[in-house]
N, C-alpha and C positions, 0 to 999 in steps of 0.2 A: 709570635713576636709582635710585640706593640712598635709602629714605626710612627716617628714625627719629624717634621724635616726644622733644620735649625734655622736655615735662610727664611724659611717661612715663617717660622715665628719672629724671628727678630723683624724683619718688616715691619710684621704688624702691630709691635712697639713703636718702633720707628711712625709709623703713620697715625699711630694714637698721640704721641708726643706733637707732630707736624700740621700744621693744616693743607701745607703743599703739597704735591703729588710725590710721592715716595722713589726714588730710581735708584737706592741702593740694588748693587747685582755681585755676582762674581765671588761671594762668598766665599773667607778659606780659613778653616782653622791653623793657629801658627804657634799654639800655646798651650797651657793649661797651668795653675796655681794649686798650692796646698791648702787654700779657703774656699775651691772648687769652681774657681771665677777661670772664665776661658776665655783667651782671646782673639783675636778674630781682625779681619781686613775684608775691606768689600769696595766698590769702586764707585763713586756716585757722578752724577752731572751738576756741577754750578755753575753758572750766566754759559752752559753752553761749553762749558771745556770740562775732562773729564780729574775727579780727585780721587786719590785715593787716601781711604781712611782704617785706620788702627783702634779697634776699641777694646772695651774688657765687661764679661758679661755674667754676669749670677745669677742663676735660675734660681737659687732658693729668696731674691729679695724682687726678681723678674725687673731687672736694670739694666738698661744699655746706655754705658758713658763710652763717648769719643775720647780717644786720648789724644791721640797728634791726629793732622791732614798734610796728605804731602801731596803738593799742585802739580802730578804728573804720576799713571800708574807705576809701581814698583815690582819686582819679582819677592816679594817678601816672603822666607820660607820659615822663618820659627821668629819670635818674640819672646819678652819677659816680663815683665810689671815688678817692682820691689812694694810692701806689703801697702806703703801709704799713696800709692797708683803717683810720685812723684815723677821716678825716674824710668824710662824704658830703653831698654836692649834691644836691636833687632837685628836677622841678617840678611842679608840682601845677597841673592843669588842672580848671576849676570853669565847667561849663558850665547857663547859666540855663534854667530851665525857658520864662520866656521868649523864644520865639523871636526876636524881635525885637533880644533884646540881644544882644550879642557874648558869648562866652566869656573868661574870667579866667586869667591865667596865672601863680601863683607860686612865686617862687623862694627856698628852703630850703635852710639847711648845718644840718646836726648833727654833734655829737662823739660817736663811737665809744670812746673810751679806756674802758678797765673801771673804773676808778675812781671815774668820773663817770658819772652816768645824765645822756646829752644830751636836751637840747631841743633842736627844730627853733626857727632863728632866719632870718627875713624877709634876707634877700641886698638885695632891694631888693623898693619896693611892688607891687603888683599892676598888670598890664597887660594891655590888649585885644590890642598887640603880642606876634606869637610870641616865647617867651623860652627858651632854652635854658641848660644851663650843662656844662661838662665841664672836668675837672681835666690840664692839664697837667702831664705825666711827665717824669725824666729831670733834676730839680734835685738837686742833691746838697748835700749840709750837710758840703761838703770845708773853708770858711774857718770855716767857724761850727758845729766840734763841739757849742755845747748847744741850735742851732738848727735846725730842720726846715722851711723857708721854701719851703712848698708855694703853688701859684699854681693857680687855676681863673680859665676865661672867662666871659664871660656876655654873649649875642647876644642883643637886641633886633631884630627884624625890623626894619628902615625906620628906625631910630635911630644903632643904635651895637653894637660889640664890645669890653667890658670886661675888663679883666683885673686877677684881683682877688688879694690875698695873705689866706694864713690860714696865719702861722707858727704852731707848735710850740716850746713849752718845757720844756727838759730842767729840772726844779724838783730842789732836795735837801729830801731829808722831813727830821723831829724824828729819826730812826733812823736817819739816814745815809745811806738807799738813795735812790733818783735816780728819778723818776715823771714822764711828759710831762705836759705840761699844754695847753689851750686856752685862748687871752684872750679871743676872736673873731676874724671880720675885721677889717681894716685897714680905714677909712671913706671911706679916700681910693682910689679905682681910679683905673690908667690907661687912658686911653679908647685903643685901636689904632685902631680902624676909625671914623668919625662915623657916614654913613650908608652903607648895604649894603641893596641886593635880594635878595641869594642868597649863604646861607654853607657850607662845608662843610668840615668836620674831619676830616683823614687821620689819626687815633692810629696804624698803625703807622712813618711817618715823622715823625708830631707835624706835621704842615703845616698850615696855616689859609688855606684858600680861598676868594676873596669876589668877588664882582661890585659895583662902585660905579659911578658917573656920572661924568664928567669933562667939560669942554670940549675939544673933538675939537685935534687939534696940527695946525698949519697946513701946510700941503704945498704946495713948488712942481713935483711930480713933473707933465708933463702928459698929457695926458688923464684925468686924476684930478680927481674930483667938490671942488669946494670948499664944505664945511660954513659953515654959521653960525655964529660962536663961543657965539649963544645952544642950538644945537641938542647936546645933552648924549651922550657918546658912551661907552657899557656897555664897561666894561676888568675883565677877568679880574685878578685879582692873588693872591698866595701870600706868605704869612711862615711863615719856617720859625725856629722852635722852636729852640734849643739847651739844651746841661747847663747849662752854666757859663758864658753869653756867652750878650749881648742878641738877641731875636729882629732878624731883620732881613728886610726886602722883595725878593725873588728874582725875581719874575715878575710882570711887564705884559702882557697881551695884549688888545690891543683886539677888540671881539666882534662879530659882525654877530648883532644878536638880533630879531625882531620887535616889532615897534613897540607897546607895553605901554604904555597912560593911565595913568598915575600909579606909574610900575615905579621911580622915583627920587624918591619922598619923600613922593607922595599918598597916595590913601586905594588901598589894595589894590584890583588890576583884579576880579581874581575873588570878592575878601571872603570867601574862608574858606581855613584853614590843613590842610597836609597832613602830620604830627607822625611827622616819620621820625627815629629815635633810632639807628638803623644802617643803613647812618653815617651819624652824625649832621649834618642839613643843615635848615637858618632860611630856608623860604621860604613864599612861597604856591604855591597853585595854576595860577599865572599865569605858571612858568619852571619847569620839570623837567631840571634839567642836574645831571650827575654826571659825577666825573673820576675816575677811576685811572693810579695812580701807581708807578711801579716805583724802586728803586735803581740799577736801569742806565739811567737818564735814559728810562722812557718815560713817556710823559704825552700821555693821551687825555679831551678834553672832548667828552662825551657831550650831544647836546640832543636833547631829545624835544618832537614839538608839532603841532599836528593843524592842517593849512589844507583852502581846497580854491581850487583858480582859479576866476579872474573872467574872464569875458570878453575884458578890455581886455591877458589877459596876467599879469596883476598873481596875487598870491596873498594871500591874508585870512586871518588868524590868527582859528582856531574856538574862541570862547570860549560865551557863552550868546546867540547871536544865534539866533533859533528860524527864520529864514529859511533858515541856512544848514544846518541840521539835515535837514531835509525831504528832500534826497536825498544819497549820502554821499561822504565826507570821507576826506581824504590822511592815513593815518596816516605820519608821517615822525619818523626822526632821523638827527642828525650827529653823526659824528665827525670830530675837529679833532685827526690826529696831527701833532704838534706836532713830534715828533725828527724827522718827516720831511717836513714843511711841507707837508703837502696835507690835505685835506678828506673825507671819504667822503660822500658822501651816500646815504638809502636811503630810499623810497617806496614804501607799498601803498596803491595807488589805490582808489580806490572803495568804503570800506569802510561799511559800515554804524553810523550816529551812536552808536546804543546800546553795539555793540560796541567799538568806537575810542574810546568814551567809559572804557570798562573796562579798556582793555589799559594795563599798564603793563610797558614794558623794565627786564628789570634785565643788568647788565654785570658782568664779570670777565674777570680774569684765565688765560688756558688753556694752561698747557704750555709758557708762556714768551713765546711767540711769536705768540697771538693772542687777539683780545678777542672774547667769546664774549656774546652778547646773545640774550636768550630773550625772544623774544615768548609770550607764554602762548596757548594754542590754537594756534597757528597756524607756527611755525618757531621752530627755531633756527640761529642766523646767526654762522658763524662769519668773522672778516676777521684779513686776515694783515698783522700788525702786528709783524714782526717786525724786530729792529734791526739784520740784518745784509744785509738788503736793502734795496730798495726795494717799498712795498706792490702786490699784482700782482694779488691774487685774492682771492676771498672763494668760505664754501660754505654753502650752505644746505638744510638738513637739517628737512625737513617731521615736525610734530607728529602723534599723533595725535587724532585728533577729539573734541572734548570740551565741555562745557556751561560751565566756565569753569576758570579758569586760575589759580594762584597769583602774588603779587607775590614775588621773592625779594630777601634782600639778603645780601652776602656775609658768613659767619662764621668767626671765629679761634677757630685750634685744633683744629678738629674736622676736619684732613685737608687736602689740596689738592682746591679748587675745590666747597668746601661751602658753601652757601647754606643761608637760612631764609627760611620762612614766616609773616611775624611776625603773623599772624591764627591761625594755628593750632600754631604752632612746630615745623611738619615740617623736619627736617633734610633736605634734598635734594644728593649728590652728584651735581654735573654732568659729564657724561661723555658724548664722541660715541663709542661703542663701534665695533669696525668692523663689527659687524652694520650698523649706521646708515650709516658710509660704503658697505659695501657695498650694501646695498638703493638708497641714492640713485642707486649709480651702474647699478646696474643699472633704473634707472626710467625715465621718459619725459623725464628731464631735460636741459635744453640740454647743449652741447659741452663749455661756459665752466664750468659745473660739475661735468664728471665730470676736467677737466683740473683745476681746483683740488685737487679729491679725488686726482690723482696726485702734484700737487707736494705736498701736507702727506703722504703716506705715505711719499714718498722722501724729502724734505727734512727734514721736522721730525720722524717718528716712526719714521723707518728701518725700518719696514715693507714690504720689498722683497721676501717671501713674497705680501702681499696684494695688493700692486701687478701682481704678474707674472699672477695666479691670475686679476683683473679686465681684464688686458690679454689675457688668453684669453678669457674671457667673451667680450670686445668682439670678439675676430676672427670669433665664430660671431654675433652678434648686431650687426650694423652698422645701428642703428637711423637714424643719421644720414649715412648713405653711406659710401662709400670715403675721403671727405675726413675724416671724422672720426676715423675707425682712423689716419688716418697721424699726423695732428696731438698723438693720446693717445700713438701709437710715437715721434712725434719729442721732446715730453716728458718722455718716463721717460729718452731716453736725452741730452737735455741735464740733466735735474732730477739725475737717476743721478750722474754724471760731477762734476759741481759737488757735490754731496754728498759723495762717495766722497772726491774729491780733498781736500776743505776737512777733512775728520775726518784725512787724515792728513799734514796738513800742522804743523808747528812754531808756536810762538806768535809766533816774528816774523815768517814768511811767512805771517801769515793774513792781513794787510791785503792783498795781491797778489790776491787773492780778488774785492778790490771790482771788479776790469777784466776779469774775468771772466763769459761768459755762464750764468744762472741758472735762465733761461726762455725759451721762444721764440712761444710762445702766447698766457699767460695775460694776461689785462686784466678791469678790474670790468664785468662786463655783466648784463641782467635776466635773472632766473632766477622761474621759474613753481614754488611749492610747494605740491600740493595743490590746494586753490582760490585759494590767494592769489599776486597778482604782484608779486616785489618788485623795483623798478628802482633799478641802483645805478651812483652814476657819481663821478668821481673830479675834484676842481680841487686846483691848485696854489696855496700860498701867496704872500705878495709875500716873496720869498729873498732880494731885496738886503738887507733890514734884521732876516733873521729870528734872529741870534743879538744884535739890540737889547734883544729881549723877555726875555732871561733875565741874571742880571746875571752879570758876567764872575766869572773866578776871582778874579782879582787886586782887586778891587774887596768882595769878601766880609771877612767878620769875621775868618773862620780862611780865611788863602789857603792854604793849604797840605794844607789836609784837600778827600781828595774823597769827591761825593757823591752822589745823583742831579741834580743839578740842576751841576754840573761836567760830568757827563757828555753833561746835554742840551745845555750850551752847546756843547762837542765837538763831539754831531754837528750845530748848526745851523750851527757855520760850516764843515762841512763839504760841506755843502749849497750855500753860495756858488760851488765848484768843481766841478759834477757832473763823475761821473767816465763816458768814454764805454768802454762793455763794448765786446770783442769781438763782434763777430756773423759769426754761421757762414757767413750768405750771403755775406759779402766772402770766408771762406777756400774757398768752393764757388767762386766764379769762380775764384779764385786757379788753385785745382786745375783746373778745366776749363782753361783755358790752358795749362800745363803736361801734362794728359794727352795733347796732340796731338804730344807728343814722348816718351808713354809707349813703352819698345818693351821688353817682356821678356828677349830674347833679349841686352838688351845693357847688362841691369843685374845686380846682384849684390847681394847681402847687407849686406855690407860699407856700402853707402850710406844704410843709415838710422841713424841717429844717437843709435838707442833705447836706456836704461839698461837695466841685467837688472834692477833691480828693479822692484817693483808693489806699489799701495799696498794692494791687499786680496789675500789668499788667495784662489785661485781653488780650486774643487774641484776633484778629478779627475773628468776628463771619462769616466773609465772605469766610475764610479756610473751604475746602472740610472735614478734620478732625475734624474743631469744630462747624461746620454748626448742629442745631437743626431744626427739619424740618416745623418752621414754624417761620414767621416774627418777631425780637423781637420788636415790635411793638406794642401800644395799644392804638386800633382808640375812645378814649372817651376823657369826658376831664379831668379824671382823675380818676388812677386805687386803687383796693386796695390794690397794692404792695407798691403807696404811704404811704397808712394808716397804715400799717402793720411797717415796715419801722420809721416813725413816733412814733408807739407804743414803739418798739424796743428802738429808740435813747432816749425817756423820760424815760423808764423803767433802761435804764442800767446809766443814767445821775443820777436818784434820787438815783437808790439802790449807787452807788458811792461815793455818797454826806453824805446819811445817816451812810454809815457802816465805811469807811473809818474813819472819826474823824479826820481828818487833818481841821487844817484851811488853808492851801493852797492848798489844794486840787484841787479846780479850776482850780491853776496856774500850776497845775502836771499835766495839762492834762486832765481831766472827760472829757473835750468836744472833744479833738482828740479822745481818746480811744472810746467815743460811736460813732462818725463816722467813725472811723473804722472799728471797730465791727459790724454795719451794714454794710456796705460798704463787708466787710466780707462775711457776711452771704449771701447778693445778690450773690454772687461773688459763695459761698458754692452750694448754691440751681440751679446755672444755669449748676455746673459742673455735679450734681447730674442727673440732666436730661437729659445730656448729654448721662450720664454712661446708665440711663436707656433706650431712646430709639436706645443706639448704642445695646445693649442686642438682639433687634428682629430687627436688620436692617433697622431699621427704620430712617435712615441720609439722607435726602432730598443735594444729593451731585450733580448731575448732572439732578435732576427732580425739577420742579414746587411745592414751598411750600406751605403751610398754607392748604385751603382751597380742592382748588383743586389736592393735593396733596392726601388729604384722599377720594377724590371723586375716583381717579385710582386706589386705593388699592384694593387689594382682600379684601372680608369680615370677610374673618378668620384670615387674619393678622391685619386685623384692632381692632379685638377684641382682639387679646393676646395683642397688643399695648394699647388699653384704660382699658384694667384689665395691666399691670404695670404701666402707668400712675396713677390712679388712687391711689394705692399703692404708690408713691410718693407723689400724692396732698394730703394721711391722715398722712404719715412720716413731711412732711412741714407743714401741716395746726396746728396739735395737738402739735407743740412746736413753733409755732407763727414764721413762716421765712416766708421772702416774696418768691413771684414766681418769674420768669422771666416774661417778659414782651411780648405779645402775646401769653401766656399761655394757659389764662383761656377761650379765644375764641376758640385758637386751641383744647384742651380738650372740651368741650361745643360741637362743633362742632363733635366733634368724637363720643360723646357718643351719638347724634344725628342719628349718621350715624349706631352706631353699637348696642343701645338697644332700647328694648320696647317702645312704647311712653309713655305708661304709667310711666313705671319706670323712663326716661325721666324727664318728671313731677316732680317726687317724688326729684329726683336729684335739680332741679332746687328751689324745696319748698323749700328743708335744706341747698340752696344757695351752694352748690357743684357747680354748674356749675354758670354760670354769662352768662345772656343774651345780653352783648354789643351791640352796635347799628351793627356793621360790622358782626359778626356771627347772628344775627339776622338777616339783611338784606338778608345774603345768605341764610338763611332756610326760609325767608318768597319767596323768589322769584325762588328757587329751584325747578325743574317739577318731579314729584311724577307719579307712576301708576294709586293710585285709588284716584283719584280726588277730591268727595266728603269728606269720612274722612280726609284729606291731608287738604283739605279747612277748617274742622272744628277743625283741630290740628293745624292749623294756627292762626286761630283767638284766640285758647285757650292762645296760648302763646303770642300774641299781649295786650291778657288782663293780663295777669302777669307781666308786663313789666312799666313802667313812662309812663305819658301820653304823653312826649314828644319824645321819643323812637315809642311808638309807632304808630305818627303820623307820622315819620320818617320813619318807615317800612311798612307805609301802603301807603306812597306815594313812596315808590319803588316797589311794588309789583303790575303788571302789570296782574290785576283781577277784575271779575264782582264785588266778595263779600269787595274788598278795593274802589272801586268806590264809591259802595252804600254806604259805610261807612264814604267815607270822604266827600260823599257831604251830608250826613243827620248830619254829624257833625259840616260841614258848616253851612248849614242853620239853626239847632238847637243855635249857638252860634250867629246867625245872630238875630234871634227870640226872645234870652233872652237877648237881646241889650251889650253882650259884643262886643269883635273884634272879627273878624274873622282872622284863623291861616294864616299864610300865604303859599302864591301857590307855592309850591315844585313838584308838583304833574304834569308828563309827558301828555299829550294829548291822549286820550284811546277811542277807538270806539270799539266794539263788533262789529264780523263776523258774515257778514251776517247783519250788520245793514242799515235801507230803508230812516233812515235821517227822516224828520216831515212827511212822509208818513205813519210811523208807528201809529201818532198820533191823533185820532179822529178828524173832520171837520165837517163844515154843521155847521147846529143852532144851535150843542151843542157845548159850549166852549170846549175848549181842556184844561184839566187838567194843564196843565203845564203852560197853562197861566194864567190862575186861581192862580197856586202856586207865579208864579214870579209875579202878582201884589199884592200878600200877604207878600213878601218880598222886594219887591220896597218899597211899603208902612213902613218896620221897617227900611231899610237900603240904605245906599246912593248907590249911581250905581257902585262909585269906590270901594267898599267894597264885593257887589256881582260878585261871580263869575261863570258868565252866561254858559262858555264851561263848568265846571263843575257837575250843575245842568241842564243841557242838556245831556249832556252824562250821567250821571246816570237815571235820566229818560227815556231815551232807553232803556240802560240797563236793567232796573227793564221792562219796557213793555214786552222788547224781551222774557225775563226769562218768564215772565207769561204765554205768547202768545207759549212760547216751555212745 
């Protein structure tokens, strides 16, 4: 976290401006604008008596203007500025020495104009009820050139929401020239709001947020609780603000809040106020709820609030019951995403009263895509709120240990995702660095969140250096088994693909995206940080009615303009229709059925259906960094990353076609997006392998690949290499992605080299490995120590293999037991009047052979020619092949005769 203090800075304005010694002190934030200008009070010394003064500050033009000086400290707890820094609001908090009394809250407008030395003028009397005031922005003086008809609110806690005018007059002086002038307020306000629990003002969208009481709406939905029409039911509601055109009410949403004595009109539960001026929000201590809000329709209501269970099941809301003190308490809150109609819920149990009595969440805005909430001491929680999914994950990122914690709240202009400290006015940039994801994920943390932490780096931060680098880590550090490496493998390379694809897809074919899988893992589960447990779990909202709560387009002031709240309505009714993703495991069976009629030997190229193009640049494989230690190459005449591949592009073509419901569908693209999406996943799976055999050093950079690459290896490195391989080929095979290409040899071969022959075998039965003609060639013609079983583990896998395979292997394997076999195979095909295969097969004589000397003479015929005029006899001469059937016929004597 980058910190800067704001006092300190402003000073040092101040003293660049002055040549006098500087004595501003006391700094306090009391404001904040929708032009990112903050304003601010600090207490100076003049001839020796102390002032206090009110200013307003821009970080982005780096300006500090005084507005007013009032010739004696004030308790001033919130301000306002109207847009031309004329007029300002403030209120003045006067609290009794008496304890017993309440504290006083009044509210003040002065005029700024130069021509006038303003006085502060009374807004209205003084009140034990919180009062706030802030100046709505964005009116313009378009019909009424000589007027400036500025509007400020004014929040009474448990009463009312006012909205007040203080035009501006263009006056003509005795000299001609033209000077504004003040009359006052207007005495007559519009009340907006009667009574309100809880208010909060968005200034950069001008929104006015409030909770009120209503009588609950009748329901004949059943199984659904029927309320008492006397029993009062807390509704969210939102008016939004315009230039030129009357505010109007946009958002209902009824609240499930804990059960609060007197939250709708009594005497406050808690009895004392908590005077948050950014952003500013009219409540007590009795409901801590905050919302942010986006332009792309997101909108999240934040509730914070400390129970602990009862007994009976039930939960108790911890206010000052000193029973429930004594041992500790639920820190919890909720968020209510609303674009996407579910709920997060998040709980740390068991916390200590003192502490949970302290902590206060603050929220923001993170990267677009997720709402980052900082518990002070104890974590930061990031949840993925993003609006082009459905929410899946969340991460949590442990603090370090500390005696206490600041409150922050978010500030304009000073950056993306800068917060303050409005006790001490630290500037705090929030930032999860990947130092922080990295250390997480290399800690003792559950599964659920080192899988979050792969989907924000491939998904939202395209960080697919630090993804690969942690998915190496994990191959050597399997803290959570074998199950856990594959489910991180299976991840990158669904999260991969879905990324890769959606960045290069067109703006009209991004919606095809939604039937698309994004995840295959991720869901909210408890994550342990540090010492604290936080349990997080997810409900759905009621969807039948949830685009009631926002008001429609067509029903707004201006139907025509959109906005965030056009947008929210968008996706809540699009939430009525969930859309159902592909999932990989139906295209996995797919293809399991279908491989029972894989046969290489009788496919061809030509049958996959694949575009040349691809939507990322791949490197060249021929880089010492992206070098895999074997050929991508595959010597058949065709693999089953074809098939695979194949499966893929019909799979995500049909699901496309059927789910979509477009009749242009077609023309939107289905057939880019599925060769993409393959094209994709090739692209996922070759980087995956990459990450895994860079893990054990296993990068053929300056040494001889493929083959003879695992023949120089050590046998212990060779083994921790084909146990993580392995662990990739069941992350790829069990959600259907192709391999790379020279894969299944190079693995094949390894696990030749580093297990049992039996198991071997077993490998080879459930088609885990692929006997291709090239890895096959080199195991058949390979030199072995013990000869005999080596010969007979040869031939076993000769007979598992196509007949033409392994006729091809048997005429490269320079051996007694391939001799005899291809010339009894000869003459057998000779014999039962087919063709005979043709001569591939090199010229081989056995050591130690005597040539037709070996062969009986004298009156008794020699066998052999006995044999070859019983195959004269079926075959023509050009057909037989004499060296062959001579040479095994030695062969076989020699053997006898040893």
């Amino acid at each position: 976290m980058a910190v800067q203090n704001i006092a300190v800075k402003l000073c040092g304005i101040l003293q660049a401006n002055n040549e006098e010694e500087v004595t501003a002190r006391e700094w306090r934030l009391v404001g904040q604008e929708q032009d990112g200008a903050q304003i601010l009070t600090w207490v100076s010394t003049i001839r020796n008596s102390d002032v206090m003064n009110v200013g307003v500050y821009s970080n982005k033009t780096k300006t500090l203007s005084t507005l007013y000086t009032f010739e004696k400290k004030l308790n001033i707890i919130q301000a306002s500025v109207n847009s031309t820094h004329s007029l300002l609001v403030y209120v003045e908090k006067i609290i009794s020495p008496d304890e017993s009394k309440e504290a006083l809250y009044y509210p003040y407008i002065v005029s700024l104009l130069p021509d006038k030395v303003g006085v502060p003028e009374a807004v209205e009397e003084a009140s034990t009820k919180q009062i706030m005031l802030q100046f709505v922005y964005g009116k313009s003086n378009k019909y009424s050139p000589g007027i400036r008809n500025d509007r400020f609110l004014l929040f009474k806690h448990l009463e009312c929401i006012k909205i007040y005018r203080s035009p501006l007059f263009l006056n003509e002086c005795d000299d001609g020239s033209e000077k504004w002038g003040f009359d006052g307020v207007y005495t007559d306000p519009e009340t907006i709001v009667n009574v309100f629990s809880w208010a909060q003002w968005d200034c950069v969208n001008q929104v006015l947020f409030y909770i009120h009481y209503r009588p609950p709406t009748q329901s004949f939905a059943e199984g659904e609780e029927v309320k008492s029409p006397s029993e009062l039911t807390p509704t969210l509601s939102a008016l939004q603000f315009h230039a030129d055109l009357p505010h109007e009410t946009v958002l209902n949403i009824p609240l499930s809040l804990p059960h609060v004595p007197g939250a709708h009109g009594a005497a406050a539960a808690c009895g004392s106020y908590e005077d948050d001026p950014i952003p500013l929000r009219v409540h007590d201590c009795s409901l801590d709820l905050y919302i942010v809000c986006d332009q792309r329709g997101l909108l999240c209501v934040c509730h914070h609030y400390l129970y602990k269970p009862l007994d009976d099941s039930t939960s108790s809301l911890v206010l000052d019951d000193v029973d429930l003190k004594d041992s500790g308490v639920n820190f919890a809150y909720s968020v209510t995403l609303l674009h996407h109609g579910c709920v997060v819920h998040s709980v740390v149990p068991d916390l200590p009263w003192s502490l949970a009595k302290s902590l206060r969440p603050s929220y923001t805005l993170y990267n677009d895509n997720h709402l980052l909430v900082n518990i002070p001491m104890l974590f930061t929680h990031l949840i993925d709120i993003s609006p082009h999914h459905e929410p899946c994950c969340h991460i949590v990122v442990p603090l370090e240990p500390s005696d206490s914690g600041p409150s922050l709240a978010p500030l304009l202009g000073w950056g993306a995702h800068a917060m303050v400290d409005l006790n001490t006015l630290d500037v705090v940039t929030m930032n999860v660095t990947d130092k922080d994801l990295s250390s997480t994920f290399k800690s003792d943390t559950v599964i659920e969140n080192k899988l979050a932490i792969m989907h924000y780096l491939i998904q939202h931060e395209g960080n697919m250096e630090l993804a690969e680098e942690l998915i190496s880590w994990l191959c050597l550090n399997q803290h959570d088994g074998l199950g856990g490496l594959q489910r991180v493998m299976q991840e990158y390379l669904i999260g991969t693909t879905y990324a890769v694809t959606r960045r290069s897809l067109s703006a009209s074919a991004i919606n095809l995206m939604n039937w698309l899988p994004f995840t295959l893992h991720l869901k909210f589960a408890d994550v342990k940080a540090g010492g604290a447990r936080v349990c997080v779990s997810e409900c759905a909202l009621w969807r039948g009615a949830a685009a009631a709560v926002v008001l429609a387009p067509r029903q707004r002031v201006a139907q025509f303009a959109e906005d965030a709240w056009t947008r929210l309505w968008a996706a809540l009714c699009a939430l009525a229709s969930p859309r159902a993703r592909l999932r990989p495991d139906h295209v996995r069976e797919r293809l399991a059925v279908t491989l029972h009629c894989y046969q290489p030997e009788a496919l061809s190229r030509c049958s996959t259906p694949l575009s040349p193009g691809a939507p990322a640049a791949r490197r060249a494989s021929l880089a010492a960094h992206d070098a895999l230690p074997f050929a991508e190459l595959d010597v058949c005449t065709t693999s089953k990353q074809e098939h695979v591949i194949a499966a893929n592009l019909r799979a995500v073509s049909v699901h496309l076609l059927s789910e979509s419901g477009e009749a242009g569908a077609l023309e939107s693209g289905v057939h880019a997006l599925a060769t993409r999406w393959a094209a994709a996943q090739l692209d996922a799976a070759r980087a995956l392998c990459r990450a895994a055999v860079r893990a054990v050093a296993a990068v053929a950079a300056h040494l001889p690949r493929g083959f003879q690459y695992i023949d120089e290896m050590d046998p212990t490195h060779a083994l921790i290499l084909f146990k993580i391989l392995e662990q990739y080929y069941v992350a790829t095979d069990s959600i259907a992605f192709p391999l790379p290409q020279g894969f299944s040899s190079f693995f094949t071969y390894l696990g030749y080299r580093t297990l049992p022959f039996h198991a071997f075998v077993q490998y080879v039965h459930r088609n885990v490995f692929e006997l291709q003609i090239d890895v096959l060639k080199t195991i058949i013609t390979s030199k072995d120590d013990d000869k005999k079983r080596t010969v007979n583990n040869k031939l076993r896998l000769i007979q598992l293999v196509g007949e033409g395979r392994g006729r091809r292997a048997l005429g490269a394997w320079p051996h007694r037991a391939a001799l005899l076999l291809r010339a009894r195979d000869h003459a057998a095909a000779l014999l039962s009047g087919g063709s005979a295969p043709a001569r591939d097969h090199a010229p081989h004589r056995p050591v130690g052979d005597t040539g037709l000397a070996a062969l009986p003479s004298g009156e008794r015929l020699s066998p052999l020619d006995t044999f070859l005029d019983l195959l004269t006899a079926k075959a023509s001469l050009n057909e037989l092949d004499f060296n062959l059937i001579i040479e095994a016929t030695l062969a076989s004597v020699q053997q006898e005769a040893a």
